[in-house]
N, C-alpha and C positions, 0 to 999 in steps of 0.2 A: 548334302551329306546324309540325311534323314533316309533317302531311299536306298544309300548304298550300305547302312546300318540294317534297313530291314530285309536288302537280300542276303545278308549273313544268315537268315533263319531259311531253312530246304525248303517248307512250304512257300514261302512268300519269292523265291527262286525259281519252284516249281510252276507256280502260277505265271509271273513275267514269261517263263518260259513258254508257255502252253499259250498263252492269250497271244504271243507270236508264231510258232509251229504250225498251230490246229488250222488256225485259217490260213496261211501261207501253204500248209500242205491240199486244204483243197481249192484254193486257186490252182495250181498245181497240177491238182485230179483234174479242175474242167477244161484248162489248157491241153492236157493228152487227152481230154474228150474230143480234141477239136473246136474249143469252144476261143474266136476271137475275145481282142482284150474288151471291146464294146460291149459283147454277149455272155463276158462272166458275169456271174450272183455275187454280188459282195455282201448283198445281205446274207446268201447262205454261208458266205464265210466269216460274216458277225457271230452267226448264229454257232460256230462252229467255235469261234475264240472263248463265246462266253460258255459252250459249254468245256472245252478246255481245263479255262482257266478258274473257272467255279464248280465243277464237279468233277472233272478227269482229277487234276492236280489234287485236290485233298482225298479224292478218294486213295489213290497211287499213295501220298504223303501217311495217310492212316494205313495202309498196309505194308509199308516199309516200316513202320513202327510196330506194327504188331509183330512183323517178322523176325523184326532184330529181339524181342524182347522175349519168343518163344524161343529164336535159336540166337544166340548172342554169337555163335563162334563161325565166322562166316567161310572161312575155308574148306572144313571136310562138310559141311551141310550145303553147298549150294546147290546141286541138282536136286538134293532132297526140295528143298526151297524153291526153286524153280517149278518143279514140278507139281508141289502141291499149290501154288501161284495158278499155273496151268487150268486145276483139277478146280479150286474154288475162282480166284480173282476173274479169272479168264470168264467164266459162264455171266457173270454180274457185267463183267465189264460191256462186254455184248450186247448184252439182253437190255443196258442200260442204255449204250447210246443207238442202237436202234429204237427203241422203245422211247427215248426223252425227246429224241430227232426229230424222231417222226410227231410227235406231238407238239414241235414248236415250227413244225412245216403246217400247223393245220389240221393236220390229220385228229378223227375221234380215237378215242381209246381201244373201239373196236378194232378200226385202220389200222392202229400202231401193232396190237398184239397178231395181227395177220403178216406184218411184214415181218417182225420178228421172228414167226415160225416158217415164211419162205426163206428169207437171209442169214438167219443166226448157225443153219448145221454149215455154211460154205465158210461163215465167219470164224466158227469157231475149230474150224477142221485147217485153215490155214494157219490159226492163230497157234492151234499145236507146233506147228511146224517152226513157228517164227520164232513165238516168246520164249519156249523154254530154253533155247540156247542161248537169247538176248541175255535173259535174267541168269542165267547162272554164272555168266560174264560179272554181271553186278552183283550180285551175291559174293562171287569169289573175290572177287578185284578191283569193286569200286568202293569208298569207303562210305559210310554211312551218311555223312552228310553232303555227299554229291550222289546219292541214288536217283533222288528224285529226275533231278537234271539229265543224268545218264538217259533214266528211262525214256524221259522227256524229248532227246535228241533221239535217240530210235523210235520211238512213235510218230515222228516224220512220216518215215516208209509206211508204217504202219496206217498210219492219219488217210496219207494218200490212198493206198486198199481201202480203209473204209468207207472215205467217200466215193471210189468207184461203187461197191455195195453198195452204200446208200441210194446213190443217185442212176442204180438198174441196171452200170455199166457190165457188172457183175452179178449175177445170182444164183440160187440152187433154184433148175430148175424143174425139179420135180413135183 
């Protein structure tokens, strides 16, 4: 009973949700890699749960709060909302989990800020395309204490893109 009292709160939702997604989405990713069940990473999809579920979800959980509290009225302000999601959360969001990734793959500090500047303009030029129309779904439409979750369940797709990115399937290669 104790755990079904604390998914009542979005964060603690947020996170169950994410510690399942994040790594199911990129088992996901390494299967359309072609990767047999033998030849998956489960450690990279540990690595993928806890970043999920310990920094995707509270971060998502504190910007849904800050949103609601700057625009309370969620129907004529969504695309505003959306967009500026886009303009700030979007470049963090990015820059973070290439950047966190790459440093719990091993990689130096040096390594990570290198991948970040080959991956982050292909990451974040799709990410135009995708989030703004997710979020202004949720802005308009979902209520506030199932955002998190919403976002949560379309970051699937999302999850899966990024660990193509991550894992080279994908990149700018300029």
């Amino acid at each position: 009973m104790l755990f079904f009292k604390v998914l009542k709160h979005p964060l603690a939702r947020g996170m169950v949700t994410y510690s399942v997604l994040w790594p199911t989405a990129n088992l996901v990713q390494q299967s359309l890699d072609g990767r047999s069940y033998d030849a998956l990473d489960f450690v990279q999809s540990l690595r993928y749960g806890l970043y999920g579920t310990f920094y995707v979800a509270p971060t998502i959980y504190g910007w849904v709060k800050i949103t609601s509290i700057m625009w309370p009225k969620i129907n004529y302000t969504a695309m505003i909302k959306a967009i500026i999601e886009q303009a700030t959360y979007g470049p963090f969001a990015g820059i973070s989990f290439l950047y966190i990734m790459s440093l719990t793959e091993g990689k130096t500090a040096v390594e990570a800020v290198k991948e970040v500047k080959l991956k982050f303009p292909t990451t974040y030029t799709v990410g135009l395309a995708f989030w703004p129309f997710i979020q202004t779904i949720n802005f308009a439409c979902i209520p506030e204490r199932n955002r998190v979750l919403f976002v949560a369940t379309c970051s699937f797709v999302w999850t899966v893109f990024l660990a193509s990115i991550k894992n080279n399937c994908i990149s700018n290669q300029n």
